[in-house]
TIDREN-126089 format. One record per residue: residue in three letters; residue number from 1; z, x, y of N, C-alpha, C in turn. Coordinates in Angstrom, 3 decimals. Atoms other than C-alpha are relative to their C-alpha. Example, Ala and Ser with C-alpha at 12.3 -4.5 7.8 and 13.67 -1.06 7.14 Angstrom:
BEGIN
R residuo num      n_w      n_u      n_v     ca_w     ca_u     ca_v      c_w      c_u      c_v
R     Ala   1    0.000    0.890   -1.190    7.800   12.300   -4.500    0.000    0.900    1.200
R     Ser   2   -0.060   -0.820   -1.190    7.140   13.670   -1.060    0.730   -0.770    1.090
//
This chain:
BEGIN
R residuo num      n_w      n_u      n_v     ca_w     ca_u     ca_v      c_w      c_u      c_v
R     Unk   1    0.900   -0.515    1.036   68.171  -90.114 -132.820    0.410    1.424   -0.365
R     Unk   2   -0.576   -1.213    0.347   69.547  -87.030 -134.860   -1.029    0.599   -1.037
R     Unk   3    1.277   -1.025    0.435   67.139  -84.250 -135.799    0.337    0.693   -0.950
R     Unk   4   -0.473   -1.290    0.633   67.432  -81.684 -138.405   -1.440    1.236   -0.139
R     Unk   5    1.214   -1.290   -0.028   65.460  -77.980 -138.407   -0.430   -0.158   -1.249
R     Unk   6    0.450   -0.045    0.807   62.807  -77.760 -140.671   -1.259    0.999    0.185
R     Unk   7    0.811   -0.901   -0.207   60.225  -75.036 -141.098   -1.583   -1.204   -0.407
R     Unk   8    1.443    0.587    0.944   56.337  -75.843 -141.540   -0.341   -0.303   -0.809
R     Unk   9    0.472    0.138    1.090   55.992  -75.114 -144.416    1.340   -1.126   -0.859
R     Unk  10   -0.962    1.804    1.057   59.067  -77.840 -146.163   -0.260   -0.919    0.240
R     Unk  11    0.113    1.216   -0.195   58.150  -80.117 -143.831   -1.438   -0.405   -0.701
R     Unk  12    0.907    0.660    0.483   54.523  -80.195 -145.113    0.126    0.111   -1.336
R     Unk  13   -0.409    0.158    1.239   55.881  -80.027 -148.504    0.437   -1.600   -0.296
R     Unk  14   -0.442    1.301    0.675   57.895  -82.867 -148.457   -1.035   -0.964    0.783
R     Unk  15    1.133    0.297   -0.119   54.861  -84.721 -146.535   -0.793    0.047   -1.141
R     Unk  16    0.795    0.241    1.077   52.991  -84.255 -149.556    0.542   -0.584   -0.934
R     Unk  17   -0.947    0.586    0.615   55.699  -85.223 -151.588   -0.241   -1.432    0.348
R     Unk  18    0.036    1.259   -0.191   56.144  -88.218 -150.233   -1.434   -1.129    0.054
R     Unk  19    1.414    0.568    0.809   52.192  -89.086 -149.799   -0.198   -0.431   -1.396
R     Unk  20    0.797    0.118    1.341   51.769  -88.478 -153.453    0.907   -1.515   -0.391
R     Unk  21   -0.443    1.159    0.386   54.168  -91.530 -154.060   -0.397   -1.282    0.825
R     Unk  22   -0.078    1.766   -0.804   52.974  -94.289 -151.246   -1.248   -0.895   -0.867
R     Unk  23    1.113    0.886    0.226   51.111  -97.199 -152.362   -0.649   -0.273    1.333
R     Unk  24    0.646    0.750   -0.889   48.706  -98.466 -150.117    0.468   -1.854    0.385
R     Unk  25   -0.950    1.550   -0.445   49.878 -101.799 -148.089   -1.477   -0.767   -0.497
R     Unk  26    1.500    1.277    0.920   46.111 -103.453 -149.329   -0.369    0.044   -1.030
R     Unk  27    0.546   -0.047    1.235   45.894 -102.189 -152.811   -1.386    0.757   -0.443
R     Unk  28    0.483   -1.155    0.425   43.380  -99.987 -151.985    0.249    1.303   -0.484
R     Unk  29   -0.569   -1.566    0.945   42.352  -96.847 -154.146    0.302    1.257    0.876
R     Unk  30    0.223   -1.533   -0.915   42.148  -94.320 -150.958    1.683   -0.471    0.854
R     Unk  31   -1.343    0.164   -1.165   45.572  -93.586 -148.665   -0.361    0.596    1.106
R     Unk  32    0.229   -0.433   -1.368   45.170  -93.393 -145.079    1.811    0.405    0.660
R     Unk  33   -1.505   -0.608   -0.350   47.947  -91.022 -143.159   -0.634    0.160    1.461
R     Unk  34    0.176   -0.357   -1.772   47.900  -91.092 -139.078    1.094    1.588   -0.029
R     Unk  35   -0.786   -0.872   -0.596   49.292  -87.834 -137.361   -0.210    0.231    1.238
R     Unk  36    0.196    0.388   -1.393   49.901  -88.854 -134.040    0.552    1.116    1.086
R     Unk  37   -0.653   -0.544   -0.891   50.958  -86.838 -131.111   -1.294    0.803    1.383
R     Unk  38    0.617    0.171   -0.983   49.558  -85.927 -127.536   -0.748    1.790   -0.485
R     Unk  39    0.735   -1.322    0.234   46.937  -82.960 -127.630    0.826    1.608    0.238
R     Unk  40   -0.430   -1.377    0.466   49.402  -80.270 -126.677    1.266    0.323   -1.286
R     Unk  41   -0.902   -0.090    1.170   51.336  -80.828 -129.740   -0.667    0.381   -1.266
R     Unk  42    1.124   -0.153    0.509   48.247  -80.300 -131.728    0.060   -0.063   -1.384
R     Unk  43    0.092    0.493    1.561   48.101  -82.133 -134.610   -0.860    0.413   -1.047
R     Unk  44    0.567   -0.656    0.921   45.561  -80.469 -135.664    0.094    0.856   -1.310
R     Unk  45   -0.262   -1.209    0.466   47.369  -77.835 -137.305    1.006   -0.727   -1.063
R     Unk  46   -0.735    0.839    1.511   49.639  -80.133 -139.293   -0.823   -0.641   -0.785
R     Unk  47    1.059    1.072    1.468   46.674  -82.290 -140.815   -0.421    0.980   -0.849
R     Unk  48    0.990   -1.169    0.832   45.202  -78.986 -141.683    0.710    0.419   -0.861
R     Unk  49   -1.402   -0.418    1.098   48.622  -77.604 -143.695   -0.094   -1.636   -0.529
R     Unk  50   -0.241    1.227    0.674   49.175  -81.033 -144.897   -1.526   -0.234   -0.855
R     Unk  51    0.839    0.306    0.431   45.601  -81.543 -145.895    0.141    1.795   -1.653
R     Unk  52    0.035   -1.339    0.999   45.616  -77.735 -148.071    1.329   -1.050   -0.782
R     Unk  53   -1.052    0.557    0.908   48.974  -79.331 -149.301   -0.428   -0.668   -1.439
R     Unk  54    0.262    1.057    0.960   47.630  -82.294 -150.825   -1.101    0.451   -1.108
R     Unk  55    1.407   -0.323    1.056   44.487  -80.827 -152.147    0.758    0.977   -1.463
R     Unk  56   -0.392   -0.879    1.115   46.736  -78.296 -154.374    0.744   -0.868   -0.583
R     Unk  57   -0.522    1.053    1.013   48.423  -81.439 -155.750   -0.901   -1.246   -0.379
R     Unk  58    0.853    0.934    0.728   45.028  -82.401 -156.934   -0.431   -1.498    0.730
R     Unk  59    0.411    0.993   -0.771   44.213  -84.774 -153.738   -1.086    0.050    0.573
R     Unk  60    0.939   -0.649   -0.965   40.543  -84.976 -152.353    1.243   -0.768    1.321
R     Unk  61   -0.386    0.280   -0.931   41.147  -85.151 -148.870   -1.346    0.241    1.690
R     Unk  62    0.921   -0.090   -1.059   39.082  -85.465 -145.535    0.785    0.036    1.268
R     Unk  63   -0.752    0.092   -1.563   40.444  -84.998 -141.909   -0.922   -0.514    1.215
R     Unk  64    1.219    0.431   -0.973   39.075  -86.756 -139.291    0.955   -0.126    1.600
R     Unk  65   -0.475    0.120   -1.654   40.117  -86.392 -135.302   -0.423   -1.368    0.385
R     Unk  66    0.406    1.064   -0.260   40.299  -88.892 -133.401   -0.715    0.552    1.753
R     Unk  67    0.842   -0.530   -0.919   38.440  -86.395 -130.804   -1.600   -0.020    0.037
R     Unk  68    0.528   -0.538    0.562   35.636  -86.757 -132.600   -0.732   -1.155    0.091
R     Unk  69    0.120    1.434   -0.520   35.537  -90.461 -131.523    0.251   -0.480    1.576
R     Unk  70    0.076    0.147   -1.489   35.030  -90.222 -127.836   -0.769   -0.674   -0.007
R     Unk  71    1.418    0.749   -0.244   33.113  -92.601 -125.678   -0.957    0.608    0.291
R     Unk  72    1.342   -0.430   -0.560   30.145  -91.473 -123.971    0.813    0.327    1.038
R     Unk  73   -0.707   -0.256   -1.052   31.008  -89.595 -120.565    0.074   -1.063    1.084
R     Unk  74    0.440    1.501   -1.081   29.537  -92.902 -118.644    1.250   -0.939    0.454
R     Unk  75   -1.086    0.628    0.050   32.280  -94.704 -119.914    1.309    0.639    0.167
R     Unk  76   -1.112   -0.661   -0.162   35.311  -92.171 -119.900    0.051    0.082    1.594
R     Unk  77    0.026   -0.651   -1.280   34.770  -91.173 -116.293   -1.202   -1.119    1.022
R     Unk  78    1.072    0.780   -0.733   33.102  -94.508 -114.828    0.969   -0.325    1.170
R     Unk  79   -1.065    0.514   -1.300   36.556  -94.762 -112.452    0.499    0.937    0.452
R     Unk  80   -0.823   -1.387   -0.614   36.623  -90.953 -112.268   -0.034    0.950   -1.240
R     Unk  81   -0.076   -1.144    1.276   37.135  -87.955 -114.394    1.650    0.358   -0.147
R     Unk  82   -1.199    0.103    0.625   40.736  -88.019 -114.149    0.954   -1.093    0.552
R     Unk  83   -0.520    1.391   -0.104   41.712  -91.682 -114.313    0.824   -0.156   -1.169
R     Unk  84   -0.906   -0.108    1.195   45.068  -92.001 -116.670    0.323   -1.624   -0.637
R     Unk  85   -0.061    1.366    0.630   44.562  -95.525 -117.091   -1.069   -0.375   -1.383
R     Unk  86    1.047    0.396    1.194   41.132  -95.445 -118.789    0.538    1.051   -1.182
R     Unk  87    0.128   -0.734    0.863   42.128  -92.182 -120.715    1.066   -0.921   -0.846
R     Unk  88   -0.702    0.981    0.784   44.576  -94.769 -122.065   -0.433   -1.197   -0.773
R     Unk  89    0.879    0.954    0.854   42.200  -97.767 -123.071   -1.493    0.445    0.192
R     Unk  90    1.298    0.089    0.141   39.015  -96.405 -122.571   -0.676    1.003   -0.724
R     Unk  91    0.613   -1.110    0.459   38.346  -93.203 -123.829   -0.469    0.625   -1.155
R     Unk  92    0.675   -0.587    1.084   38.345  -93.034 -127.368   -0.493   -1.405   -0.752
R     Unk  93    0.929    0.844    0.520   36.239  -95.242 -129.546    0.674   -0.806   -1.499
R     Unk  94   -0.988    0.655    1.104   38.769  -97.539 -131.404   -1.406   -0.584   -0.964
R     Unk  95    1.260    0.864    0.363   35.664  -99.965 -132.401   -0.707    0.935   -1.301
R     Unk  96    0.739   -1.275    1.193   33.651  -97.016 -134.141    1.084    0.624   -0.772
R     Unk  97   -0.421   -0.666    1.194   36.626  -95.889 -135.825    0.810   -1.270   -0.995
R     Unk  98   -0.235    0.985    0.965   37.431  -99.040 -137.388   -0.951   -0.403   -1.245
R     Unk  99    0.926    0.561    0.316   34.166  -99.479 -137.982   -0.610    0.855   -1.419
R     Unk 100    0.508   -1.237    0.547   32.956  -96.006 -139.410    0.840    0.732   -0.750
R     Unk 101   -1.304   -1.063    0.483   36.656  -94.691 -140.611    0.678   -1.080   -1.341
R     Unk 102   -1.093    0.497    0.685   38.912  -97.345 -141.527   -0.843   -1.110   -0.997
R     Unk 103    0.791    1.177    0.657   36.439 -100.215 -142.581   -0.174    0.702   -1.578
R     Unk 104   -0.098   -0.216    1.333   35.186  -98.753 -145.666    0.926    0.265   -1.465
R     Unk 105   -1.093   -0.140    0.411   38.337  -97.698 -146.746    0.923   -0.961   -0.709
R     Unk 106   -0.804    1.582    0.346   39.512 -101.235 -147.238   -0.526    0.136   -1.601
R     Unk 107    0.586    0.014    1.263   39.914 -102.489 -150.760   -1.446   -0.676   -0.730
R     Unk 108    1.348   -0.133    0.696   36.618 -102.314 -152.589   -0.936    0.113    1.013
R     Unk 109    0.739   -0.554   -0.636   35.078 -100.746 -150.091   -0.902    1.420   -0.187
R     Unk 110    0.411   -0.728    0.533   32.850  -97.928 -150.203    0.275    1.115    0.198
R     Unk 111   -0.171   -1.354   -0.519   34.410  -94.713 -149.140   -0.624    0.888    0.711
R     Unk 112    0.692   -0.748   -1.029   31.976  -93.948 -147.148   -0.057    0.486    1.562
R     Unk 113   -0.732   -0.178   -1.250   33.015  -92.132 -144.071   -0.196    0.702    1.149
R     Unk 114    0.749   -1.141   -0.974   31.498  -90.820 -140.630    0.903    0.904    0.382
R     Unk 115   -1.073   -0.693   -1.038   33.816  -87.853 -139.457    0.103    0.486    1.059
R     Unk 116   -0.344    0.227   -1.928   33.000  -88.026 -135.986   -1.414   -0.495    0.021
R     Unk 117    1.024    0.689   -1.184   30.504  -89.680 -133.646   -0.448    0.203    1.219
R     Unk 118    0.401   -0.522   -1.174   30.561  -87.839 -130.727    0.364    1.262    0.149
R     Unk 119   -0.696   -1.274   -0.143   30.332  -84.500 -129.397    0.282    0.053    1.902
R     Unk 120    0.012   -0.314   -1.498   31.765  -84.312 -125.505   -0.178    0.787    0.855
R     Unk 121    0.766   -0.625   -0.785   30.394  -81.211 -125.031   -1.082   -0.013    0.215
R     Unk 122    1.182    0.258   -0.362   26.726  -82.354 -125.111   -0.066   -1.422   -0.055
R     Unk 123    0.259    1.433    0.154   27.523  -85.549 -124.707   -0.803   -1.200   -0.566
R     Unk 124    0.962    0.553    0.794   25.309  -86.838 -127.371    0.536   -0.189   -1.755
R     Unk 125    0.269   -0.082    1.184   25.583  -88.124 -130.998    0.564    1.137   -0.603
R     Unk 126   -0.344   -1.234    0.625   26.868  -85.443 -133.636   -0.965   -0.034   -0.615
R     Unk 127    0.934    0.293    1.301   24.798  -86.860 -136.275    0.187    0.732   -0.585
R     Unk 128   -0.380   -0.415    1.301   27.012  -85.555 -138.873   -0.232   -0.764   -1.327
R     Unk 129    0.601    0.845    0.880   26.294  -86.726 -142.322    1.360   -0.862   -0.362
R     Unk 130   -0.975    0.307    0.650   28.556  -89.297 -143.961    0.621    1.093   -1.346
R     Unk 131   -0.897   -0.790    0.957   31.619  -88.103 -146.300    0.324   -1.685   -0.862
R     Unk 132   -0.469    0.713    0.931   32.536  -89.865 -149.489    1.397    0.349   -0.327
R     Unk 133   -1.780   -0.511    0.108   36.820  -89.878 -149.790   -0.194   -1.324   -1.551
R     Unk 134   -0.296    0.963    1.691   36.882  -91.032 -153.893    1.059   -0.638   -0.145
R     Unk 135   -0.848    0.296    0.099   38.827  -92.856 -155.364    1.463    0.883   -0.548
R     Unk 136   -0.725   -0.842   -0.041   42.461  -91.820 -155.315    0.148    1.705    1.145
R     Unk 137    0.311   -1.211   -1.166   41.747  -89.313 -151.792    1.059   -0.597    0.949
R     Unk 138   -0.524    0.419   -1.189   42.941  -89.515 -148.938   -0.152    0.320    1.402
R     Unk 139    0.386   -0.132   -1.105   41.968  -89.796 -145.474    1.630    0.272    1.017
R     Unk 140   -0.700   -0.569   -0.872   43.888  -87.994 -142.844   -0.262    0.042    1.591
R     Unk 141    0.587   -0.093   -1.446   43.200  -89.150 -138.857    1.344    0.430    1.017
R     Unk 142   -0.832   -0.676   -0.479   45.081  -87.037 -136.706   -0.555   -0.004    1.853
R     Unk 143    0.962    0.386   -1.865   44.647  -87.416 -132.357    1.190   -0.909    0.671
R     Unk 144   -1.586    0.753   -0.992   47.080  -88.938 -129.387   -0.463   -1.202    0.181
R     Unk 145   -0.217    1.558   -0.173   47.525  -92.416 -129.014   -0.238   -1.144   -0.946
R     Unk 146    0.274    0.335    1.246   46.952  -93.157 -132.701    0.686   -1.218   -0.374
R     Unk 147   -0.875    0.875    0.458   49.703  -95.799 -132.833   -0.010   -1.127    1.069
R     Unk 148   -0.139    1.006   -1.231   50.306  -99.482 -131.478   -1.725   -0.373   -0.621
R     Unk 149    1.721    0.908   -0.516   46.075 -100.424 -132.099    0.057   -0.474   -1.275
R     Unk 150    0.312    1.275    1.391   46.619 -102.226 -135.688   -0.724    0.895   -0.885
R     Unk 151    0.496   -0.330    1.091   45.231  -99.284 -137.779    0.690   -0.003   -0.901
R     Unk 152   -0.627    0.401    1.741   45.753  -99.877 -141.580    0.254    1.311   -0.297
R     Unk 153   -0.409   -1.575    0.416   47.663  -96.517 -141.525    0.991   -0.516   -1.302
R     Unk 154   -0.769   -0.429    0.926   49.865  -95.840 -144.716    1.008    0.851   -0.200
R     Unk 155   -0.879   -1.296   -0.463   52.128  -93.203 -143.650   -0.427    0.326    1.637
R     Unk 156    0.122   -0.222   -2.192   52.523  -92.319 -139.495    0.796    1.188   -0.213
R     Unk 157   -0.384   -0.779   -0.213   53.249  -89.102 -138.707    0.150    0.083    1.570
R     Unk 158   -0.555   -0.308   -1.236   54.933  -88.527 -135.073   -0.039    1.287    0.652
R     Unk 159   -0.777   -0.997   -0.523   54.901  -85.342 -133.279    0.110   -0.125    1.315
R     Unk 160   -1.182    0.197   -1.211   57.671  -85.783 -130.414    0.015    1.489    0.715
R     Unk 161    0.097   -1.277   -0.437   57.219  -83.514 -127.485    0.938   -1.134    1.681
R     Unk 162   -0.587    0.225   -0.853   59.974  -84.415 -124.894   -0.708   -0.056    1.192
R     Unk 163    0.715    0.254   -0.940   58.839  -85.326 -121.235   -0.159    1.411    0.521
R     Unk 164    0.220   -1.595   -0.754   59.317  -81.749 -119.669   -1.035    0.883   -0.551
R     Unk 165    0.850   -1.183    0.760   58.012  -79.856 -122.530   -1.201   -0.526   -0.154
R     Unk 166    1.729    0.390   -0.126   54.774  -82.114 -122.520   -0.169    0.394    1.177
R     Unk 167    0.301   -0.574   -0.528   54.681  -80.952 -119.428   -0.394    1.109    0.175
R     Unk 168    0.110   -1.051    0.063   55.224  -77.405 -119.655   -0.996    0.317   -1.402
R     Unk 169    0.414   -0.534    0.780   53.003  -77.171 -122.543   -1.814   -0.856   -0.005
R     Unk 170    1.740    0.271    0.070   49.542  -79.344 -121.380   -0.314    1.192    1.195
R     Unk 171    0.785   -0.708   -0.879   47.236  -77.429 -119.600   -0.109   -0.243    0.988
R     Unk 172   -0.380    0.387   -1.110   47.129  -77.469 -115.960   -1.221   -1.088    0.406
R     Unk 173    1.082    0.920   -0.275   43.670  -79.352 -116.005    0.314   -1.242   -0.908
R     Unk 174    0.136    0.881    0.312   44.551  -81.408 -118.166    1.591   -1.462    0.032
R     Unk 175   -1.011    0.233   -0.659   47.749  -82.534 -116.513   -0.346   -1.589    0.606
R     Unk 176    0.399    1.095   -0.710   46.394  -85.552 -114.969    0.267   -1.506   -1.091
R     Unk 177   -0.351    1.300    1.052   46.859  -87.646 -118.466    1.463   -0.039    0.028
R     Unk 178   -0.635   -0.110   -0.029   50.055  -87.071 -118.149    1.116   -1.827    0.115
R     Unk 179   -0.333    1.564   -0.482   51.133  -90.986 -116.788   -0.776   -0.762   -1.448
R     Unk 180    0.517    0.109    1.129   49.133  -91.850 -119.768    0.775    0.012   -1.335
R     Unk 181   -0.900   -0.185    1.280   51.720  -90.668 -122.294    1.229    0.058    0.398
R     Unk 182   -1.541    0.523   -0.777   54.597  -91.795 -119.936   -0.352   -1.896   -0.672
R     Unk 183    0.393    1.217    0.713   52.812  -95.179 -121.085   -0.269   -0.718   -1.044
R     Unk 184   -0.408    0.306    0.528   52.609  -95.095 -123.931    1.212    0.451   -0.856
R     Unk 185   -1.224    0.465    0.745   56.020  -94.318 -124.952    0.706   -1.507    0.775
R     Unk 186   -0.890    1.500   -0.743   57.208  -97.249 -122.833   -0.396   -1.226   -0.748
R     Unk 187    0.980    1.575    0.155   54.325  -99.924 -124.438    0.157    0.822   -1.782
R     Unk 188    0.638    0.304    1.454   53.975  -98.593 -128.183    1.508    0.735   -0.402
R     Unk 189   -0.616   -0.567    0.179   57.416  -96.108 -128.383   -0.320    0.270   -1.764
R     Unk 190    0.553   -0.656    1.313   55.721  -94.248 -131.176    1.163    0.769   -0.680
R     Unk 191   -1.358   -1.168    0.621   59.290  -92.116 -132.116    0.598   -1.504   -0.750
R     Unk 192   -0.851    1.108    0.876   60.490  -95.822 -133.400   -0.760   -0.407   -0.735
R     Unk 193    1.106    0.836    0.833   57.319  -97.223 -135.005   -0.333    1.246   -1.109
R     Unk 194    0.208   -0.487    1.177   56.536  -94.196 -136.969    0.791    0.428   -1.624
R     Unk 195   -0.702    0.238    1.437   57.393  -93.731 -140.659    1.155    1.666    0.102
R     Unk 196   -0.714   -1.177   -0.366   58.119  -89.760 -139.452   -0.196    0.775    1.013
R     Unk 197    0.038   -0.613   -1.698   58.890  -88.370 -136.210    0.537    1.438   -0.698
R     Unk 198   -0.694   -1.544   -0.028   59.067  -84.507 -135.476   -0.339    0.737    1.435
R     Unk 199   -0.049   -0.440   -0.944   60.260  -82.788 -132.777   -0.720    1.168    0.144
R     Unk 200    1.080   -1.303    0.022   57.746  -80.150 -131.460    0.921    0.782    1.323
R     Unk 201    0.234   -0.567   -1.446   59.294  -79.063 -127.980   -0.363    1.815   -0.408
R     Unk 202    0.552   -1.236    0.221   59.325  -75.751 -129.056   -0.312   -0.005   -1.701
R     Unk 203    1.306    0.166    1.455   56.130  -75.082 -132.148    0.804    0.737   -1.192
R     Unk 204   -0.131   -0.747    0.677   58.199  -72.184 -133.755    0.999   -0.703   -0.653
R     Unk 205   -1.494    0.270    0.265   61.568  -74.364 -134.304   -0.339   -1.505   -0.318
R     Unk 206    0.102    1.129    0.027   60.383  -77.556 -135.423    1.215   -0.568   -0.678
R     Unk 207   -1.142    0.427    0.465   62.748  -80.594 -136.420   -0.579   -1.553   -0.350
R     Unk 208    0.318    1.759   -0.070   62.657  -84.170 -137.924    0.710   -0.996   -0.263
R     Unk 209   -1.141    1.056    0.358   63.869  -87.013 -138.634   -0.975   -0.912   -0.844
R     Unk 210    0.430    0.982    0.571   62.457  -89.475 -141.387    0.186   -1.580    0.134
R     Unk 211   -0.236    1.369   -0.674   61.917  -93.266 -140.395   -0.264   -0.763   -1.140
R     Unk 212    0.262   -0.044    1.085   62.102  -95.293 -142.912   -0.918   -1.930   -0.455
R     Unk 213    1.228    1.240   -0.186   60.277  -98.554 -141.224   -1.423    0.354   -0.190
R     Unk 214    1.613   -0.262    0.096   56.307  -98.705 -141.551   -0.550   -0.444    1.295
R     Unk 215    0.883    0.355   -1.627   54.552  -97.692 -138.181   -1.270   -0.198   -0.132
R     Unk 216    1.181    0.478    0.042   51.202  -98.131 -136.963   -0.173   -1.132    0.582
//
């Protein structure tokens, strides 16, 4: 796999670029874009540039974590608080985001869209209000392990953080998922399934490579 340097800001250029041309694989009016990668790669920060992107080329846009879609603590931590099996199938709330994210989204659906469901620091409900993504928007779910579960993504974004440097760059508590994202590159190898992989090891020097199969 051969990389080339690219700064932030081109890469979320041509990211928008390329958005503004995908059709949707169902003919719906809204485009859904995954931006996958393990929490210390922090996707956050690309949906957020990518999201400003799109909006100045006249795109609504909504961002939705997929942190935002935790279970309840009952269930995350019913085999422990740092069990790397469940944080792998149990922890975030595929169900509710099919249900609450992607469902409406479908064609002639109603755009109506919860952007989260849980908060894990009071372990309760957000009870945020629904968001309406119009027609012609585009929804943006960004969060680790995004790939491999059958969402009707439209574009996959990758960010690739080598085994060491995911090391050297999660937190020491949170080190324990670690076997977790040894698993799934082995079971979903998200650097081949996505549409665009980018190398993060180090944040300042990013690099990518464009894929030109459809992941997800």
């Amino acid at each position: 796999m051969r990389f080339e340097a690219i700064t932030w800001e081109r890469l979320t250029d041509a990211l928008a670029e390329r958005a503004m041309d995908v059709k949707t694989a169902d003919g719906g009016p809204r485009l859904r874009i995954g931006i996958d990668g393990a929490p210390a790669a922090r996707t956050d920060e690309l949906a957020r540039l990518l999201a400003d992107a799109l909006r100045l080329r006249g795109r609504s846009v909504l961002a939705v974590s997929t942190e935002g879609f935790l279970r309840p603590a009952s269930l995350r931590f019913e085999f422990g608080h740092q069990d790397a099996y469940t944080y792998y199938d149990g922890w975030f709330d595929t169900g509710a985001l099919w249900r609450e994210v992607f469902g409406p989204l479908e064609a002639g659906g109603t755009g109506r869209v919860l952007p989260d469901l849980w908060d894990p620091a009071t372990d309760r409900a957000t009870r945020s209000p629904y968001q309406v993504i119009p027609e012609g928007g585009v929804l943006l779910v960004h969060g680790p392990l995004l790939l491999g579960r059958w969402f009707p993504l439209d574009l996959t974004v990758h960010l690739r953080l080598s085994a060491p440097a995911l090391r050297r760059r999660t937190d020491a508590d949170a080190r324990w998922t670690l076997p977790a994202f040894e698993r799934y590159e082995a079971e979903v190898r998200p650097a081949e399934v996505a549409d665009v992989v980018v190398r993060v090891d180090d944040p300042r020097h990013p690099a990518w490579e464009v894929r030109t199969t459809e992941g997800g």
